[in-house]
N, C-alpha and C positions, 0 to 999 in steps of 0.2 A: 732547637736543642743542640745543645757543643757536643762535639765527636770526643769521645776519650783517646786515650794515647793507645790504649786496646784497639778499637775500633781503627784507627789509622795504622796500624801495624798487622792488624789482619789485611787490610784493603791495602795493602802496599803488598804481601805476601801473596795472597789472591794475582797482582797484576805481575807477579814476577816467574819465570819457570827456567829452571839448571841444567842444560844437558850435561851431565854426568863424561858419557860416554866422550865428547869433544868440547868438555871444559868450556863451555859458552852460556852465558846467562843471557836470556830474550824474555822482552816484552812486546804486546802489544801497544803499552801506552807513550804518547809522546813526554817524552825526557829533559828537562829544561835543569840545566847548570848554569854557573857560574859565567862560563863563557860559551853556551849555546841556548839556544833559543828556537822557538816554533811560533807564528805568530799569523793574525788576517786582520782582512778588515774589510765591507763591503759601504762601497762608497758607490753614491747615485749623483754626483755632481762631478762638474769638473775643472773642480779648484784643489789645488796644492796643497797636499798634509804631511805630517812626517808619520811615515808607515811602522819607523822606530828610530830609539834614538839608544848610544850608549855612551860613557863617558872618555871625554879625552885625554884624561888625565888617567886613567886606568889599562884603558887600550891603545893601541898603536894601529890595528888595519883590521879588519870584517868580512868577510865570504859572505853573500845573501846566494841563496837559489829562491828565486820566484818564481812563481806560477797564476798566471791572473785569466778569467776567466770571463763572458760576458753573452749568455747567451750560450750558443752554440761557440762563437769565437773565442779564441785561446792563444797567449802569448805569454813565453816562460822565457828566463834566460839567468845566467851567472852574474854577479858584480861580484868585484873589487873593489874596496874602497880602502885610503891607508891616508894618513894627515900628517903634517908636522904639528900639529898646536893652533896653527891660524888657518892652512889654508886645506882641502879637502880635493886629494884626487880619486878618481872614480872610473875607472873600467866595467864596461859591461862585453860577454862573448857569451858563445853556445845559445844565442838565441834561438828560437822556436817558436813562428808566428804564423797564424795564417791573416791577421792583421795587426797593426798596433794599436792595443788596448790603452798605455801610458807612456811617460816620457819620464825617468829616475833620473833624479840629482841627488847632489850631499851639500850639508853645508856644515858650519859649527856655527850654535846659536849657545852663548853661556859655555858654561863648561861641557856641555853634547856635541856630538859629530849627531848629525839626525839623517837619514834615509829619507827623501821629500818624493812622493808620486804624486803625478797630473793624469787621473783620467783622462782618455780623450772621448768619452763619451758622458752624458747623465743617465745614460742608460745603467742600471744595476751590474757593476765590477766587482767582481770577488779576488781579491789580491790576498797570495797565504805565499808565506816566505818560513825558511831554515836559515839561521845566522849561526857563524860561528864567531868567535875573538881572538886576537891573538892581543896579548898583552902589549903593554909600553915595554 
């Protein structure tokens, strides 16, 4: 059955609430714009995917916070990623690992800059990432 524009306008109002008193609107639900993003993926091999991709002609560089999981083991860390057009540089810092779960690269494939992770297990990885954009 389709949702009317009622039914989405309550359920969007339901997830939102106003403090009054210190002017701050919060929700509980994750918030996807324009230029941010929430995202996973739970991978059992360990072959290269692109965990995300955005465009290059649009944006110029990318904030990711990862967080991957496997098991009881856990490996989280920051990237920077920033391109000219062809080529893709990529910093990772603030890691937090009690092993290494994967190994993040970038590359441009077409018009995408893409986020590419290597599980290092086939054991079930749970990789969930925050992106943000920053325009061209």
């Amino acid at each position: 059955m389709a949702k009317t524009n009622s039914f989405k306008i309550a359920e969007l109002i339901r997830g939102i609430q106003f403090d009054i008193d210190n002017d701050v609107i919060t929700t509980s639900k994750h918030i996807n714009s324009k230029s941010k993003k929430v995202g996973s993926a739970t991978k059992t091999s360990t072959s290269e995917f692109a965990l995300d991709t955005f465009s290059k002609t649009t944006y110029r560089a990318a904030r990711y916070i990862i967080a991957m999981s496997e098991g009881t083991n856990f490996h989280s860390t920051e990237i920077m990623v920033v391109h000219d057009g062809s080529v893709v540089t990529l910093t990772a810092y603030g890691t937090l690992k009690d092993t290494n779960l994967a190994t993040i690269d970038a590359d441009i494939s077409g018009s995408d800059v893409r986020l590419l992770v290597t599980p290092a297990s086939s054991n079930s990885t749970v990789i969930k990432f925050d992106r943000t954009l920053v325009d061209a």
